[in-house]
N, C-alpha and C positions, 0 to 999 in steps of 0.2 A: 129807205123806201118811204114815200108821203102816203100819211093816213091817211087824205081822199085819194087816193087809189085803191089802195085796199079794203079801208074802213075799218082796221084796227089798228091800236094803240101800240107802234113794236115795244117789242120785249126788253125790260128792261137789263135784264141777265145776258141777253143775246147783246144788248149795247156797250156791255160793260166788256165782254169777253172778245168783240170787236177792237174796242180800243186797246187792251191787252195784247192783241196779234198787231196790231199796229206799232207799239212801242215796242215790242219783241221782233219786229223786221227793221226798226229804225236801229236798232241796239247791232243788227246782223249787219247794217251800212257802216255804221261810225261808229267809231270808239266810246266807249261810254266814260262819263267822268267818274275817277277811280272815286272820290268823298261822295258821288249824290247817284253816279247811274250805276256803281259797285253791289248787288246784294248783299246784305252783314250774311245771310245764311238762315234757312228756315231751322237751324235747331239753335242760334243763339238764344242763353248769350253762354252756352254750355258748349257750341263750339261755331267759331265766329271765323269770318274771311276776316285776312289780314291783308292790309298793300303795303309794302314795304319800299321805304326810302332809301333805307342809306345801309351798308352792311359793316362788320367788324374791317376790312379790308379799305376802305374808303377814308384818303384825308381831306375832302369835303364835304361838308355837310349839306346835303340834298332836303327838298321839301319839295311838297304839291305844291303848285300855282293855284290860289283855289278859285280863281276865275276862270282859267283854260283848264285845269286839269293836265298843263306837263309840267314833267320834272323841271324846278328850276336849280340853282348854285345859291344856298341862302347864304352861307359864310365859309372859309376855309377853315380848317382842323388849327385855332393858332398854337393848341400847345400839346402835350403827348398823351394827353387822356383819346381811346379811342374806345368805340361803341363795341363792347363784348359780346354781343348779340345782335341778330337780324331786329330793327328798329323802324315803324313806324305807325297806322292808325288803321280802327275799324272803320270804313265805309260806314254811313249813314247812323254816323253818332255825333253830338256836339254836344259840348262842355259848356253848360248856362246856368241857371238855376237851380233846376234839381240835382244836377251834380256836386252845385255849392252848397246846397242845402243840406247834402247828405254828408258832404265834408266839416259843416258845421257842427252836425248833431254827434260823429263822431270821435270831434276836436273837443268840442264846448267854445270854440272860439266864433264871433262877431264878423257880420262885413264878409264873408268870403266871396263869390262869385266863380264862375266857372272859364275860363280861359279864352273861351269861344275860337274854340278849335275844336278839330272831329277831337274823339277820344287816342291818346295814344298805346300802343301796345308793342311789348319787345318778346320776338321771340325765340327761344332755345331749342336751337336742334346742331346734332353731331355732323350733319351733313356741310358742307362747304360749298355755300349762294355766295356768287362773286360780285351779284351786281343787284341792285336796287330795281323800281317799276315792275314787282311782280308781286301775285297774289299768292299767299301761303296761308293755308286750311289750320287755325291756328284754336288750342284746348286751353283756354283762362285755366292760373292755375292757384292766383293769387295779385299782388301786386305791390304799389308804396303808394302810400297818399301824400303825396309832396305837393307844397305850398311853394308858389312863386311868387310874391312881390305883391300876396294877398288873392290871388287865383289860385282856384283848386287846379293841379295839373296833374290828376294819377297820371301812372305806368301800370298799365295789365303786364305781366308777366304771365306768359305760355311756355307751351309747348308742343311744336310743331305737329300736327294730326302722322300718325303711323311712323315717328323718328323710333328709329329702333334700340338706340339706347336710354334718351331719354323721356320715349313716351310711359316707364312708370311708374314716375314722380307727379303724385296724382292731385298734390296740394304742396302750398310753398314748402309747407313745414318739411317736407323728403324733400327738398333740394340740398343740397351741402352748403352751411355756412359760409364758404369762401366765394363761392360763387354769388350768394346772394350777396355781399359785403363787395363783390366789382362790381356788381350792377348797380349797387348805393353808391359806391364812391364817383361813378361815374354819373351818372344824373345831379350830385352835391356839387359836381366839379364843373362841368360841360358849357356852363356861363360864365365861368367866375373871371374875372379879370385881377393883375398886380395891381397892390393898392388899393384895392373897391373892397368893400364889405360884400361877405353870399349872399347872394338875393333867395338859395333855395334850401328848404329844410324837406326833409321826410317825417314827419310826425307819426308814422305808421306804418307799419309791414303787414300786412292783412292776407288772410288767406281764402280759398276757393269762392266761398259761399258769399266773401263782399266783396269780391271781383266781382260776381255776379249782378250783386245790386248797385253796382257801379256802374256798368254797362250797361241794364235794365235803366237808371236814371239820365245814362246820356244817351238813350233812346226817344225818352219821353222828349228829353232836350231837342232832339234835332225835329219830331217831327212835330211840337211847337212852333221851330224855327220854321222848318221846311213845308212841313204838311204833308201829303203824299204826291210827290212829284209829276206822277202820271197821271195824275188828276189836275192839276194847275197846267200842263201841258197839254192833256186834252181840251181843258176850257180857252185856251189862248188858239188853240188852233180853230176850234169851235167859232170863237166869235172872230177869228179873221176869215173866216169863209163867211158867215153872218154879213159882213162889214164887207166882204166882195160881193156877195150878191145883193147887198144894198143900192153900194155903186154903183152897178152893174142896170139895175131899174132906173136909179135918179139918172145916169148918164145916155145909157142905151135900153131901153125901157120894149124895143122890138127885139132885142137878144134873146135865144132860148136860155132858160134857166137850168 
């Protein structure tokens, strides 16, 4: 509505909750991308959506495309380690700075950096998910803080929101050693090639409370990177209607507006 018609100023609250129903009907059209148009969840990071890529059942290795947002074939399975657990990342997290930084402070070690990837997260439940590209309501329960090739690259370790055997294992520490010791071996293992030196250590097994500030800091990380999305989307749509009804004068200057 233009303020000389009215002669007031619209509401700034009324514009903000405009654009809100906007990207909430655009979200009803098209699929949202699972790393940026995904909600982590209003009660993170104490209980987070997950999207999961690849399951125990799967001998390739699946990942987001993170420009389209579909599933793409990143490698085949080449040797018999396979993923124990439903595997993959919280929506609207990225691994940068503060991720490294908090992996610095506590390693005591130099130089880390964050992977710059979303965060990723594996999660444990009794039930039998066949297949990857779905979101799973996922309770951090701890994690590893595993180093790659001088990148911080945790694993959240969960557990699936309402799994009936294992939702009451409320911190790593109640999980059973052996279970925690496949999911080590498999993340130590999952790169390694004959003949090459490991590129990945776990320096740490950590539990509930620095899952938390894990997540909490590849928060900060992504929306550093990203900023808030629906707001960089409303300003590009903003100034290309700006920029039509510029045109639109300079070109056809008797057009109604």
């Amino acid at each position: 509505m233009a303020i000389e018609e009215t002669g007031k100023v619209p509401n700034k609250a009324v514009g903000k909750d405009a654009i809100k129903k906007i990207w909430k009907m655009i979200g009803l059209r098209y699929k949202s991308h699972p790393w940026h148009g995904v909600d982590i969840g209003e009660h993170a990071p104490e209980l987070v959506t997950s999207f999961i890529e690849i399951v125990p059942s799967d001998t390739v290795k699946y990942e987001i495309d993170k420009v389209s947002g579909y599933m793409k074939v990143d490698r085949p399975q080449k040797f018999s380690n396979v993923i124990p657990a439903l595997y993959g990342f919280i929506p609207q997290t990225f691994c940068d700075t503060k991720v490294g930084e908090y992996c610095m402070q506590k390693t005591g070690r130099t130089g880390i950096v964050g992977d710059g990837d979303p965060l990723d997260i594996c999660v444990l439940t009794e039930r039998d998910i066949r297949h990857g590209d779905v979101l799973v309501p996922a309770v951090p329960i701890g994690g590893f803080r595993m180093i790659d090739g001088g990148e911080a690259d945790d694993k959240i370790i969960a557990i699936m929101k309402g799994d009936e055997v294992y939702s009451q294992w409320k911190d790593i520490a109640d999980v059973p050693e052996s279970i925690v010791q496949r999911l080590k071996h498999y993340f130590l293992t999952y790169k390694n090639m004959p003949g090459q030196p490991a590129r990945c250590e776990i320096t740490h097994t950590y539990g509930r409370e620095e899952a938390y500030e894990v997540i909490q800091a590849s928060i900060k990380d992504y929306n550093k990177k990203f900023g808030k999305l629906e707001n960089k989307l409303s300003k590009a749509a903003l100034d290309a209607i700006t920029y039509g009804q510029n045109w639109q004068k300079e070109h056809d200057p008797g057009a109604e507006m």
